[in-house]
Residue, then its C-alpha position, 0 to 999 in steps of 0.5 A: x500500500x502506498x502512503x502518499x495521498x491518491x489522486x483521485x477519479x476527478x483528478x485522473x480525468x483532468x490528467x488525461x484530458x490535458x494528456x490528450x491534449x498537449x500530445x496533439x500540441x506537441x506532436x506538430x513540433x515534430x510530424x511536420x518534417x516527414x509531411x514537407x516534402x510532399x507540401x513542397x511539392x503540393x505548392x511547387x510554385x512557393x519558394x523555399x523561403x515562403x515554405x519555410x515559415x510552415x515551420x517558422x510560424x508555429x514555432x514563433x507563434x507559440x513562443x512569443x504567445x506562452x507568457x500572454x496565455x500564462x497570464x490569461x490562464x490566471x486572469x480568466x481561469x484554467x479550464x477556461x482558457x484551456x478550452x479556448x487554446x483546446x478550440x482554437x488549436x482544432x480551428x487550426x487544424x481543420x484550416x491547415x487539413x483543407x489548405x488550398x495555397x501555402x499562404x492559408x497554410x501558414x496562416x493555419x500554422x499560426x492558429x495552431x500556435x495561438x491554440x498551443x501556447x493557451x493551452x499549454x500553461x493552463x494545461x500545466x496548472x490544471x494538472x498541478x491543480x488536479x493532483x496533491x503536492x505529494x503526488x505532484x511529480x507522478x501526475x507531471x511524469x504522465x501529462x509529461x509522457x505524452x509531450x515527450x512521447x508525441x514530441x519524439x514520436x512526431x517523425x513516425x506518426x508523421x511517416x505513417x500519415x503521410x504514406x497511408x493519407x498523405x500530407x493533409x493528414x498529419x493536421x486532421x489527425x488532431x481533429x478526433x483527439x481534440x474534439x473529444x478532448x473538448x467535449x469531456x474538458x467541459x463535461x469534467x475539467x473543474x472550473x478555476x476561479x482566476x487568481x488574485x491580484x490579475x486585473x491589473x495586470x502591466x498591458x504594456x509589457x504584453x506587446x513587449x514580451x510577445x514581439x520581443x520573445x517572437x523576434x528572437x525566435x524569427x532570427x533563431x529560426x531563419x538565420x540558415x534561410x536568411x543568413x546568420x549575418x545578414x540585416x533581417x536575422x541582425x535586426x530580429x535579434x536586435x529587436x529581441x533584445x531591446x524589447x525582452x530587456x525593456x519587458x525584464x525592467x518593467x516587471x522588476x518594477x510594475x506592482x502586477x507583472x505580466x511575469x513575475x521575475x521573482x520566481x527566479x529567486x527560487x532556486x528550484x524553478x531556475x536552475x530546472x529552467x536552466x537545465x532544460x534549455x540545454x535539454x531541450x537544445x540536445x534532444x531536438x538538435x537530433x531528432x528533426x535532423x535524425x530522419x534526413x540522414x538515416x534517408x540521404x546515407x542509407x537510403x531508407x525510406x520515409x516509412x521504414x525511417x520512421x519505424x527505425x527510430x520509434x523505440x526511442x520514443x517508446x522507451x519514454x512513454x515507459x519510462x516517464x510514468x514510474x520516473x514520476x512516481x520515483x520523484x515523489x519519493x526521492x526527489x528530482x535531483x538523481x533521476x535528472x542527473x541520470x537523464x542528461x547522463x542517459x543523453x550524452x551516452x546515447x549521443x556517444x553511442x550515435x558518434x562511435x557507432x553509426x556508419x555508411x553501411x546499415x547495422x540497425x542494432x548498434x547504430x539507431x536501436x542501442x543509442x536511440x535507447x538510451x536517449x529514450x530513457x533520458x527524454x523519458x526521465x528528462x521532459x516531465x521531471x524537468x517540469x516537476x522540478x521547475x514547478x515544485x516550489x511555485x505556488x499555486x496561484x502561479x502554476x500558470x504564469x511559471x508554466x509559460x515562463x519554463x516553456x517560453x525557454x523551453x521553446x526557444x531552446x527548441x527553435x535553437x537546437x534545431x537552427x544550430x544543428x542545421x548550421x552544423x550539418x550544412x548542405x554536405x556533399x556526399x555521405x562521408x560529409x554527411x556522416x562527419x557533419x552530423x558527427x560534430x552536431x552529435x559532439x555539441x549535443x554529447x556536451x548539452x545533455x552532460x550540461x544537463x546532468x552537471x547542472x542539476x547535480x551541483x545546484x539543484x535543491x532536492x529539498x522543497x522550500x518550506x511553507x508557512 
């Protein structure tokens, strides 16, 4: 028999259905890049800049609206604001399904974003809300398996849809999970009353946090189409940086911040925050770049690439739930600094052993599990850790703050991977290109481990 406190039969709907939904949000991070080239081809007559923000507008969108949909989960409440980022993300969607130009498709991309990053912090807090602090760490380790299971498993689903349905699919599939997500959130998702001290909110630090975080991201995420060093990615960053500064000295001083700095005076919520910059930079570094390698040197296709590479995926789904239940117990320092030790052996693995010729068990399946056991250890509990000290009237605000970095770590990793890879020659170029990307993710996911081992509290912060 278990001694700590159960959760619930309400408590498990709620998990479930924010589970649900954070898989679909999630799984467009990455299912994208197996339905491209088929989109390239629907809409030949775009340049390769133009279809590039298919990617773009998703991730700058979701990133610079996280802090806003933190703040309007506070104000608004949970389930409410979970149901509208629920509703607009199926809008989304159904828009990007039934696309007839690129230029509709980008648009739909940016729904999609506006849905994802409502629902994202008011998913978290509805968890948290759902379970008591003692089991905290389990119900994230399950809302967690989900994102990191579809995050993961994005280029295999994406294989199947697109072979089976082609590419419109990868974007209706969300149409069933989020319309019966929808309907049972408002049926059992309890209602939240908003959080105090809310309505007088600093406005003027909504423009500038969502231009500044977006124009950060846009220079991130073209600076290979644009040119690291040209105007366009220069001046994005500029700007970036002005706004962002100009957002962090108003919420120093402003009595109602739209984020409030001060939670980085926990040491918990910080130092996880930290961690999970580099966590995320290491594991995205190599899965989207993962499937155009294993095609272009092995020539193996969409299909069978997406099978290659499913157990990793597999092994997180596994892994998350029982890390979770562990973390109630023992805290969240060991089993992170397992995770990010899990990553860089997988990662070292991936540099030692993958080769022009195909060896399936010791090039992808050996390495490509132990990275499992990390994003499956890593993705949830680096959430737990974050949010362990937050207090409750700011589950949501901490949430978007966590996953505003969480975000820009992924359009990061991705753009720094590419930059290394290049556009290579041959397969020995490709295999050696790949090699250095794999050495810089071998030294984030060590980061990780480091980080959390020297710094991280394993003991909550004592309330009154």
């Amino acid at each position: 028999m278990s001694d700590l406190p159960p959760v619930g039969r309400d408590g498990w709907r709620t998990v479930g259905i924010a589970s649900a939904a954070v898989f679909m949000v999630s799984m467009e991070i990455t299912v994208i890049s197996l339905a491209f080239p088929e989109i390239r081809e629907q809409f030949s007559e775009a340049s390769e800049s133009a279809l590039s923000w298919i990617f773009s507008a998703y991730n700058v969108g979701v990133a610079s609206l996280l802090l806003i949909g933190g703040w309007l989960s506070e104000r608004y409440g949970h389930k409410r604001i979970f149901l509208t980022g629920v509703s607009i993300f199926l809008l989304g969607s159904v828009l990007a399904g039934f696309a007839v130009s690129s230029e509709m498709l980008i648009g739909a991309r940016v729904v999609q974003a506006a849905g994802g990053a409502l629902q994202a912090p008011s998913g978290l807090a509805l968890v948290l809300a759902a379970a008591p602090p003692a089991r905290h760490q389990m119900a994230i380790g399950i809302w967690g398996a989900a994102g990191a299971l579809a995050a993961a498993a994005g280029p295999t689903l994406g294989a199947l849809l697109v072979e089976a349905f082609g590419w419109r699919a990868v974007f209706l599939i969300n149409i069933p999970v989020i319309g019966v997500a929808l309907v049972l959130g408002r049926r059992w998702l309890p209602n939240t009353p908003p959080s105090p001290g809310t309505d007088d909110v600093d406005l003027v630090s909504v423009p500038l946090a969502g231009v500044g975080v977006g124009a950060l991201v846009l220079g991130i995420v073209q600076g290979e189409t644009w040119g690291w060093a040209s105007a366009a990615v220069m001046g994005s960053f500029a700007l970036g940086l002005v706004l962002v500064s100009a957002f962090a000295v108003r919420s120093s001083r402003h009595p109602a911040p739209l984020f409030d700095l001060e939670l980085y005076r926990l040491r918990s919520y910080s130092v996880a925050n930290i961690a999970s910059v580099f966590f995320a930079f290491a594991f995205f570094g190599w899965l989207v770049p993962l499937p155009t390698l294993i095609q272009s040197v092995w020539g193996w296709s969409v299909l069978t690439t997406g099978f290659a590479i499913a157990p990793g995926p597999l092994m997180a789904f596994f892994v998350a739930p029982p890390a979770g239940r562990m973390a109630d117990r023992i805290g969240n320092r060991l089993i992170l600094t397992v995770s990010g030790s899990s990553g860089a052996i997988g990662m070292g693995l991936f540099i030692i052993n993958f080769g022009a010729e195909p060896q399936y068990l010791s090039d992808i399946l050996l390495p490509s599990l132990f990275i499992g056991v990390a994003a499956g250890t890593g993705f949830s509990q680096l959430v737990g850790a974050a949010m362990r000290d937050v207090p409750p009237h700011q589950y949501a605000m901490g949430g978007a703050g966590r996953t505003t970095a969480f975000q820009m770590a992924i359009a990061l990793g991705i753009a720094v991977a590419v930059a290394i890879i290049g556009r290579p020659a041959g397969p020995a170029e490709a295999l050696a290109a790949y090699e250095d990307s794999w050495l810089v993710g071998v030294a984030a996911y060590a980061a990780v481990a480091l980080i959390v081992a020297a710094f991280y509290p394993n003991k909550p912060v004592a309330t009154a």
